[in-house]
C-alpha positions in Angstrom: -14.6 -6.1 6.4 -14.5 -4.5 2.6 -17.0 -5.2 0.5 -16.9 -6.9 -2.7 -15.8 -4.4 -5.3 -18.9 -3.7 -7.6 -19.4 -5.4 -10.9 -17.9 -2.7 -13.3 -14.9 -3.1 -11.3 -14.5 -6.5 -11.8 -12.7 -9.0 -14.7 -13.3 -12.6 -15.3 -10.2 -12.4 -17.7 -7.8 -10.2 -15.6 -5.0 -12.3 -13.6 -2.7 -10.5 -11.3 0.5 -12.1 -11.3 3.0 -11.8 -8.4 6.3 -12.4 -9.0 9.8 -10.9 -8.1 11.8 -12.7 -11.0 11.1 -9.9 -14.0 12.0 -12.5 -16.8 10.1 -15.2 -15.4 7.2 -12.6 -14.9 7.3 -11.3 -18.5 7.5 -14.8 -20.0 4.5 -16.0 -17.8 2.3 -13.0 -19.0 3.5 -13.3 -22.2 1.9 -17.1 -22.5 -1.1 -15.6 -20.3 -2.5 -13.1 -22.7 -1.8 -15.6 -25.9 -4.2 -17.6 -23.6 -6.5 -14.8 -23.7 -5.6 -13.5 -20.1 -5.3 -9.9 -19.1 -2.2 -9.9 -16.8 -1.1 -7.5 -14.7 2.3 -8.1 -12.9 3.9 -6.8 -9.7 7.2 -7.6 -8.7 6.8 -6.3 -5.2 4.1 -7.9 -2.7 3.5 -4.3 -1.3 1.5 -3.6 -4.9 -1.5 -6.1 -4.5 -3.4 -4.8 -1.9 -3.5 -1.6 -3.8 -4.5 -3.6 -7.1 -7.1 -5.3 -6.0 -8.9 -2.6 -4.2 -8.7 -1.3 -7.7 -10.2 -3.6 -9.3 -10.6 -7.1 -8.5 -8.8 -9.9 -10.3 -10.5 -13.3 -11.3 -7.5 -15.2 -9.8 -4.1 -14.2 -8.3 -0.7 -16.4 -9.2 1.8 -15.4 -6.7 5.3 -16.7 -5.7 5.8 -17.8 -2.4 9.1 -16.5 -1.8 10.1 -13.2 -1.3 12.8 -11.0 -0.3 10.8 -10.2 2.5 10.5 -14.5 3.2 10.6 -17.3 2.3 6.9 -18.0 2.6 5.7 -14.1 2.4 3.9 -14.5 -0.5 1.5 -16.8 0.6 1.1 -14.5 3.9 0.6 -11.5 2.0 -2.4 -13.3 0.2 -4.1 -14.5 3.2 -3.9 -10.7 4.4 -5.6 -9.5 1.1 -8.0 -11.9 1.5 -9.1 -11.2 4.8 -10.6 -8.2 3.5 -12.3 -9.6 0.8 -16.2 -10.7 1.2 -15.2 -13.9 -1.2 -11.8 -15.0 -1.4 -9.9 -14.4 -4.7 -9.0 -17.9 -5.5 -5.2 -18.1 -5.9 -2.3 -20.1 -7.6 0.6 -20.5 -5.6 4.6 -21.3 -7.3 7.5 -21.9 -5.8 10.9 -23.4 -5.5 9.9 -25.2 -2.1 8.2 -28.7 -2.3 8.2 -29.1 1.3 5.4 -29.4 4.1 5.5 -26.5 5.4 5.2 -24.5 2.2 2.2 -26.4 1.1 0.4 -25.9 4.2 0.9 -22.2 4.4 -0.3 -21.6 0.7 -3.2 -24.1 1.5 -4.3 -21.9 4.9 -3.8 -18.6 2.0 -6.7 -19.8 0.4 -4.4 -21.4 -2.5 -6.3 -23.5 -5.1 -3.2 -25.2 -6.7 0.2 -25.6 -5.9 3.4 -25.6 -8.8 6.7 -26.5 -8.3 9.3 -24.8 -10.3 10.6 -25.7 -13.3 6.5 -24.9 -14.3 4.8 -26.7 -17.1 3.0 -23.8 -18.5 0.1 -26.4 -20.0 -0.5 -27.3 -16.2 -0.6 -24.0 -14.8 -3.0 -22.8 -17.5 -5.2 -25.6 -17.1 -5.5 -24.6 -13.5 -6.4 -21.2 -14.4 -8.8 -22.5 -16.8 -10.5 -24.5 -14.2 -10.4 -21.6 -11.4 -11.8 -18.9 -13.9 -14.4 -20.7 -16.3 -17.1 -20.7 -14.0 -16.8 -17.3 -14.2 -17.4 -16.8 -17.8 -20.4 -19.3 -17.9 -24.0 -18.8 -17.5 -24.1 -18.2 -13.5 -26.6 -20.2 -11.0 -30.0 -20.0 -10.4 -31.1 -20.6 -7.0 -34.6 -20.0 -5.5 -35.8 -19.0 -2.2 -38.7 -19.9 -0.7 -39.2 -17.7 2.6 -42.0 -16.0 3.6 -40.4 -13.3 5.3 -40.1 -11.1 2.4 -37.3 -9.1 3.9 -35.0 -11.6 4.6 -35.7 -13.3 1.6 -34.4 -9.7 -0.3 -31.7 -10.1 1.5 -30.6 -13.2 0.8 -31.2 -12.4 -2.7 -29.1 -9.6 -2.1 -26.4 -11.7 -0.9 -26.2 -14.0 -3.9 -27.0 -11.7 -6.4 -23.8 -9.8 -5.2 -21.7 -13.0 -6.0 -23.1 -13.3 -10.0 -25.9 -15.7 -9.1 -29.2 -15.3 -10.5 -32.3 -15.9 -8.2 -36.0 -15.7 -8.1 -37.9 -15.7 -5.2 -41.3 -17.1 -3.7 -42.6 -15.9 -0.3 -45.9 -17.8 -0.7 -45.1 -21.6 -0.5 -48.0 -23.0 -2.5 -47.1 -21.2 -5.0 -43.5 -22.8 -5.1 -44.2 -25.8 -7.2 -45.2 -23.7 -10.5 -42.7 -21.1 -9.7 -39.7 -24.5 -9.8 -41.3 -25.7 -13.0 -41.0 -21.8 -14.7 -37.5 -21.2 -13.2 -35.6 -24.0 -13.6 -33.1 -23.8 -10.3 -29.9 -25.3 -9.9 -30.6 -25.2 -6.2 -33.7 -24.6 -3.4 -32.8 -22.3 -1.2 -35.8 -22.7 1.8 -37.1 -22.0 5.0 -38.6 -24.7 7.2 -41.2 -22.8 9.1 -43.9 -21.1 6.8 -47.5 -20.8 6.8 -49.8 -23.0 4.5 -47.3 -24.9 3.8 -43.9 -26.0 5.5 -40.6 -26.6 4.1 -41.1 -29.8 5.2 -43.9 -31.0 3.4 -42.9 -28.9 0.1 -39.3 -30.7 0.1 -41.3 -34.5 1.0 -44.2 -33.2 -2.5 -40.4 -32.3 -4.8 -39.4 -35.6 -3.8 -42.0 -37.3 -4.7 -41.9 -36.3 -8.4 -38.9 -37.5 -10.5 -38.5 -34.1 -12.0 -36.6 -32.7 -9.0 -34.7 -35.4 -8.2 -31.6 -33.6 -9.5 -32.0 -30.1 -7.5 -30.9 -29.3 -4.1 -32.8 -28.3 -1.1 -30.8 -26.4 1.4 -33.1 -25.8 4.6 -32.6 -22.1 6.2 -34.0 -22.1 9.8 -33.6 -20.6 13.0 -34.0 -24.3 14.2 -31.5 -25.6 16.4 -32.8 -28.7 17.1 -30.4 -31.4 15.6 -33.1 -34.6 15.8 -35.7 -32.2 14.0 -32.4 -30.7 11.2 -31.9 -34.5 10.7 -35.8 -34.7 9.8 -35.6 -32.6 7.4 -32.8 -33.9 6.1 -34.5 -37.0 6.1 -37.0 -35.6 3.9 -34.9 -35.0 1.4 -33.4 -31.8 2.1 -29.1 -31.8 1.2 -28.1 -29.3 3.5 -29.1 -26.9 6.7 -27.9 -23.6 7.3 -29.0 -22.1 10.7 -30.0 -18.5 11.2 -28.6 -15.7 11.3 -26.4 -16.4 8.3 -23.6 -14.0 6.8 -23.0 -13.5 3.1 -20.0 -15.1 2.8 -21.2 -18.3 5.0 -24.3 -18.8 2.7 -22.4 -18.5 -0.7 -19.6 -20.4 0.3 -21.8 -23.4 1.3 -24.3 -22.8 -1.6 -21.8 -22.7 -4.6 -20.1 -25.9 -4.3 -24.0 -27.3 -4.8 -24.6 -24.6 -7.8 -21.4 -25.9 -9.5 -22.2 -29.9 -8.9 -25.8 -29.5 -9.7 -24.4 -28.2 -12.8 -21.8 -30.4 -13.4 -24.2 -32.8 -13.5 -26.9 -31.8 -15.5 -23.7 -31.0 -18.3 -22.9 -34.9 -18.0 -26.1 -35.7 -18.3 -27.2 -33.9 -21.4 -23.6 -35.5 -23.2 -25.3 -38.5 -22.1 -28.2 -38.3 -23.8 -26.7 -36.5 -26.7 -24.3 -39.6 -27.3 -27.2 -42.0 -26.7 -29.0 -40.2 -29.5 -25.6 -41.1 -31.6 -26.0 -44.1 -30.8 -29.5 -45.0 -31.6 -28.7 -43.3 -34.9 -25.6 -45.3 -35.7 -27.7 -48.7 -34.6 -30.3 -47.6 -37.0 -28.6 -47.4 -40.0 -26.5 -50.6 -39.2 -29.7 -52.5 -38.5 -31.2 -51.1 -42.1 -28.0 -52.2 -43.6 -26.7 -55.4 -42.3 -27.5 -58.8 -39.9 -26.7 -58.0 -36.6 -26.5 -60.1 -33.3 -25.0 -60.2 -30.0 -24.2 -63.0 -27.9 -22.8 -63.4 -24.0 -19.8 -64.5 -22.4 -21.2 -68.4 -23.1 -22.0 -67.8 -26.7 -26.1 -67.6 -25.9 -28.1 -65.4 -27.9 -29.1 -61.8 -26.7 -30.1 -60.0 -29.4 -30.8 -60.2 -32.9 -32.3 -57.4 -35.1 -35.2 -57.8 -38.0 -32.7 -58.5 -41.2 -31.0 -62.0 -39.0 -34.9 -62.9 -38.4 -35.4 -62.5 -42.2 -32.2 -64.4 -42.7 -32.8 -67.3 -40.5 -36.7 -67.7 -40.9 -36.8 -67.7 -37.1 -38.5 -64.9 -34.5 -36.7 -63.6 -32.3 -38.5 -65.0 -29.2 -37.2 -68.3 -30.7 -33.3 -66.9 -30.9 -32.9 -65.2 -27.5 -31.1 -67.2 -25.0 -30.3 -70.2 -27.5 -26.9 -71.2 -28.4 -26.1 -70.4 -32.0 -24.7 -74.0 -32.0 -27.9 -75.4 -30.9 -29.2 -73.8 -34.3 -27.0 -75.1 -36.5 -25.1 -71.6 -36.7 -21.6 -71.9 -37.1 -18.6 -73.5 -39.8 -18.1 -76.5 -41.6 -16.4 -78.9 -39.6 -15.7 -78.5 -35.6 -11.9 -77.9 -35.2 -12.9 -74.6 -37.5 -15.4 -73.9 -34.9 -13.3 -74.3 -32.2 -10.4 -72.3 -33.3 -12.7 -68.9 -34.3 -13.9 -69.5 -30.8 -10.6 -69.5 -29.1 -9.8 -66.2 -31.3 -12.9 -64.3 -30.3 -12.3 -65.3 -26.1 -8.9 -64.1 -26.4 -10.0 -60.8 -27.1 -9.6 -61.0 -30.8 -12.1 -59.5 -33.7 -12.7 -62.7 -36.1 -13.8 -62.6 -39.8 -15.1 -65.2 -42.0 -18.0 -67.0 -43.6 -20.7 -68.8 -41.6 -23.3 -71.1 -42.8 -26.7 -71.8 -41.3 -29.7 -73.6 -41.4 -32.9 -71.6 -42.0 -36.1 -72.3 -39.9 -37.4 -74.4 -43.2 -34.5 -76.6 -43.2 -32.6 -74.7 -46.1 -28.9 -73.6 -46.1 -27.6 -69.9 -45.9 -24.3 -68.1 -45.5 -23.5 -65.1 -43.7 -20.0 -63.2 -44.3 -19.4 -62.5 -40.7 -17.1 -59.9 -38.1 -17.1 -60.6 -34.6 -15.6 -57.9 -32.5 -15.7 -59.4 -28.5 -16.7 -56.3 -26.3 -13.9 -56.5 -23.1 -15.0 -55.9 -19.9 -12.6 -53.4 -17.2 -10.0 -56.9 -16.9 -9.6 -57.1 -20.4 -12.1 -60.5 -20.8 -15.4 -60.9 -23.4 -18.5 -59.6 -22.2 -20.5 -59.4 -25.2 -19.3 -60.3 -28.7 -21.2 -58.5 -31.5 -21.8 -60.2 -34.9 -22.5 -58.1 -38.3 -22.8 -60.3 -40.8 -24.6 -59.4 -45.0 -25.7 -62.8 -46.4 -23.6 -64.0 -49.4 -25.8 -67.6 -49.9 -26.1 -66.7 -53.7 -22.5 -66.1 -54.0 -21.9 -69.4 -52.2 -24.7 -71.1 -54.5 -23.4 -70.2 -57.6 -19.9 -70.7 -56.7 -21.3 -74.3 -55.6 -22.9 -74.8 -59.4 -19.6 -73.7 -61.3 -17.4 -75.8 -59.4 -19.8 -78.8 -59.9 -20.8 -77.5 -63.6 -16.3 -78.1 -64.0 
C-alpha cells in the first residue's frame, strides 16, 4: 500500500474535481475558487490516479457516471483510495437517485451525495464541513506506554496524519504531563509498571478536570471480561495489539473531532453565560425585576423590588403576588392581564402595591411569559420602574380640580 504523500505535497485548499461535462466543470470551479478553493479539473477518470500521486487533494468531487459507466466514477475512487493510507474523503454527483447508486458511492468512501440540478450553497457547505478540520488547529493526543519504541511509533503514526502528540513512558509521571499538555484524547496502555492503565484511568476519573477527555486503552489483552474492566473504569474505547496506522487514526479521530466539538460548545456556552450575567446586571442596576412560575408564585426578585416593596426576599419567594396585595385595581382587570400573559402574550400596564409598612406604590410594568417547547408559560418575567410619585401627584391635581 502507498504511503501518505509527505506534507509539502499536500493542500488543505486544493479540490480535484471530476467531471466529463466541460461546462458544468468550468462553472463548478469557477464558484470553487471564489470560495477560496484551488480546483483542478479532469474530464477523464484515467487523470486521478496520476493527480493524486502528485499531490494529494483535501477532498475529491467526482461524477458518478461516465462514458466508461454508469457508476465508474465512484469505482474509480474506491481504486484510488485503496492505495491511499487515509482515504481522501469524496463528494459524489450524479443524475441517478436510485439505490444502487447510493450504495456504490457509499462503499467509495463518499461523504455526501448530490443529485443534479446541484444547489451550489449545499455542495459548498459539504466541502466546507469535509475540509475545515483541516485548516484548524490539529489534535492533541497523548500516549502513555512504557515501551518507548512503540510509543514512537505510534507517535509516528499520528503525527503523519497532522496530529500533534506528546508522549509519557513513565506513568506516574502522567498526571502533570495531562495538566501541561492539554490532550483532546489519552492514548494508553494497560499493562505498565508502577502504575497501570487501570488505576491511572480510575485516579483521571476521579477528578472533574478530565471528565471531558478520552481514554482509549491499547493492549495486547484479549480478554473481553478484563477489556470490559477497563472500560468500566472509565476508559471510552480498546484497541488491541498489533495495530496498523490507518486502524488507530481512523478510530482515534472521530474522538479528536467530538472531544473538540465539545469543548467549542462548551466555551460558547460559557461565553454567552457571561452575556448574560452582564445583561442581568445592568437590568438589575436599572430597573425592578421579578419572575414568577406557571401558577403566578414568586421565584425571584432582585434588590431594587425589595427596595420597592419594603419586603426581603426570603419573605417574596414562593408567595403569590396576589397574596401581597400585588396586582390592579379591581379584579375583572386582574383577570383579563392574566388571561393575556397565559396565552402567550407580553402585557404592559401599571400595577399598584402595598409596601411592607402598609403604604401604596406603583410599578409601570412588562410581562413577557417565557414558552416552553409546546408553546405554554413557563416563567413570566416582570420589569417594572416605579412611577408612585407620578401616580401621587397625578392623584393631588385631580383632587386639587
Amino acid at each position: 500500500m502507498a504511503s501518505l504523500p509527505p506534507a509539502e505535497l499536500q493542500s488543505t485548499r486544493l479540490i480535484y474535481l471530476v467531471e466529463d461535462g466541460t461546462l458544468f466543470a468550468e462553472y463548478l470551479a469557477a464558484h470553487l475558487e471564489k470560495a477560496g478553493y484551488e480546483v483542478e479539473v479532469f474530464n477523464e477518470l484515467m487523470d486521478l490516479p496520476q493527480a493524486v500521486a502528485r499531490r494529494r487533494p483535501a477532498a475529491c468531487i467526482v461524477d458518478l457516471i461516465f462514458p466508461e459507466g454508469d457508476l465508474a466514477g465512484s469505482q474509480a475512487m474506491a481504486i484510488v483510495n485503496q492505495s491511499q493510507e487515509i482515504p481522501i474523503p469524496a463528494i459524489f454527483m450524479s443524475a441517478r437517485d436510485d439505490q444502487e447508486a447510493r450504495l456504490s458511492a457509499v462503499r467509495a468512501g463518499g461523504s455526501c451525495y448530490f443529485v443534479k440540478p446541484i444547489e451550489l450553497i449545499d455542495l459548498l457547505s459539504a466541502l466546507d464541513a469535509l475540509t475545515q478540520a483541516r485548516d484548524q488547529e490539529p489534535g492533541r493526543v497523548m500516549i502513555i506506554e512504557d515501551e518507548a519504541d512503540l510509543a514512537d511509533c505510534y507517535r509516528l503514526y499520528l503525527e503523519y496524519s497532522g496530529v500533534t502528540v506528546d508522549v509519557v513512558t513513565a506513568p506516574l509521571q502522567a498526571l502533570d504531563a495531562i495538566v501541561r499538555f492539554a490532550p483532546d484524547l489519552i492514548l494508553m496502555d494497560i499493562f505498565m509498571p508502577g502504575c497501570s492503565g487501570f488505576e491511572l484511568a480510575a485516579m483521571l476519573r476521579q477528578q472533574h478536570r478530565f471528565d471531558g477527555i478520552p481514554i482509549v486503552f491499547l493492549s495486547s489483552e484479549s480478554d473481553l471480561d478484563k477489556q470490559m474492566a477497563a472500560m468500566n473504569l472509565g476508559g471510552d474505547d480498546f484497541i488491541t495489539k498489533p495495530v496498523g496506522r490507518w486502524q488507530l487514526v481512523s478510530a482515534l479521530r472521530p474522538r479528536i473531532k467530538r472531544t473538540r466539538e465539545l469543548r467549542s460548545m462548551q466555551k460558547q456556552r460559557e461565553a454567552a453565560l457571561r452575556e448574560l450575567q452582564g445583561l442581568k446586571y445592568a437590568l438589575d442596576q436599572h430597573a425592578i425585576v421579578s419572575a414568577a412560575d406557571a401558577q403566578g408564585r414568586i421565584t425571584y426578585v432582585n434588590e431594587k423590588f425589595c427596595q420597592a416593596s419594603g419586603y426581603a426576599a426570603r419573605e417574596l419567594l414562593g408567595e403569590h403576588y396576589t397574596a401581597l396585595n400585588f396586582g390592579l385595581h379591581g379584579r375583572e382587570p386582574y383577570k383579563a392581564m392574566w388571561q393575556s400573559i397565559s396565552n402567550g402574550n407580553t402585557w404592559q400596564g401599571v400595577v399598584h402595591g402595598r409596601r411592607k409598612d402598609g403604604s401604596d406604590f406603583w410599578m409601570e410594568t412588562t410581562i413577557t411569559p417565557l414558552l416552553d417547547e409546546h408553546g405554554k408559560p413557563w416563567q413570566y418575567l416582570a420589569i417594572c420602574t416605579e412611577v408612585t410619585r407620578i401616580m401621587q401627584a397625578q392623584a393631588n391635581a385631580s383632587l386639587a380640580r
